[in-house]
TITORLUM-695088 format. One record per residue: residue in three letters; x, y, z of N, C-alpha, C in turn. Coordinates in steps of 0.1 Angstrom, whole numbers, plus 5000, padded with zeros to 4 digits. Each point is the difference from the previous one (the first is absolute). Last residue first. Layout:
ALAXYZXYZXYZ...
% end
This chain:
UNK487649305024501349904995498949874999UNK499150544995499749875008500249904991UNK500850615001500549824998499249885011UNK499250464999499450004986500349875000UNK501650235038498649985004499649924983UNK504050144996500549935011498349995001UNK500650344971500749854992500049925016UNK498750395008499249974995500349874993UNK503150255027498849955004498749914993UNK504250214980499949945007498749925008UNK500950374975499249924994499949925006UNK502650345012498450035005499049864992UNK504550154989499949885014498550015003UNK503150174961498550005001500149905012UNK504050054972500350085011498250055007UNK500449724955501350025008499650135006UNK495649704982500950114997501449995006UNK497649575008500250135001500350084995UNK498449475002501350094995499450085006UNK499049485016499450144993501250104997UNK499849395000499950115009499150164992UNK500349524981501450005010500250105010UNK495950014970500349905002501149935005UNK498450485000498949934996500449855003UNK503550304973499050055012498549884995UNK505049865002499250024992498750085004UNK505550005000499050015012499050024991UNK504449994987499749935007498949965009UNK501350414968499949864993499949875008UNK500050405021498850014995500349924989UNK503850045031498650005007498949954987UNK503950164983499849855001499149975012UNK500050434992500849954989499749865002UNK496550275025501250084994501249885001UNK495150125024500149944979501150064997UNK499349825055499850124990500349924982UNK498149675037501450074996499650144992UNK498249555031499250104997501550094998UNK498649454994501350094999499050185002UNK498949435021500050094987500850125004UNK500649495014500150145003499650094990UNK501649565006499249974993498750165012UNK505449834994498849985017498949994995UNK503350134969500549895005498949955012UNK499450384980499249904990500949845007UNK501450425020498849985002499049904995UNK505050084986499649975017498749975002UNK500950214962500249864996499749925015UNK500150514998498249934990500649825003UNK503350325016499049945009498849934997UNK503750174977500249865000499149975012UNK499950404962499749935016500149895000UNK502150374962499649835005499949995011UNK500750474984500249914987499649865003UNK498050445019500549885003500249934990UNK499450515012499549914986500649895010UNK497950345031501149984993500449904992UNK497550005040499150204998501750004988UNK497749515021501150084995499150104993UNK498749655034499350084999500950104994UNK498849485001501050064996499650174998UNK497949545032500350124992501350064997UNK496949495009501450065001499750124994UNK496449715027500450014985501650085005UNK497849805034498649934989500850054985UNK502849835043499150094995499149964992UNK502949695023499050085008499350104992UNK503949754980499249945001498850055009UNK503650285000499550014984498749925003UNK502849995034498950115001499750044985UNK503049575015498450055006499250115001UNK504049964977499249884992498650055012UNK503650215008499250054990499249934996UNK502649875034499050115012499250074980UNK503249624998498649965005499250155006UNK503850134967499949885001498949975010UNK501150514996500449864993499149925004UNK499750584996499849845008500249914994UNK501950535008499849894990499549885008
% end
């Protein structure tokens, strides 16, 4: 687990935050983390992932357990 300055500096370093759940997620509290940094969200489409994440405008979805999409949402985003 990473806290306090060693998280803040490698959230603030990235370009986006993934949530790569292969399983329903009732609430990523990592979609809010990310929108706290001004971070888009690349998350599977599954439970509160996919009400938190706008595809297109706060980030991209996925099928659940489709990693292969991956790539393509990451080359598709420009921030």
């Amino acid at each position: 687990m990473v806290t306090g300055e060693a998280k803040h500096a490698a959230i603030s370093g990235c370009r986006a935050m993934l949530a790569p759940s292969v399983w329903w997620e009732p609430l990523g509290l990592v979609t809010y983390e990310a929108y706290d940094y001004g971070k888009p969200m690349l998350a599977a489409r599954s439970g509160g992932l996919s009400e938190t994440v706008v595809a297109g405008l706060t980030g991209f979805l996925h099928e659940l357990a489709m990693l292969r999409a991956w790539p393509t949402m990451c080359s598709s985003w420009s921030p």
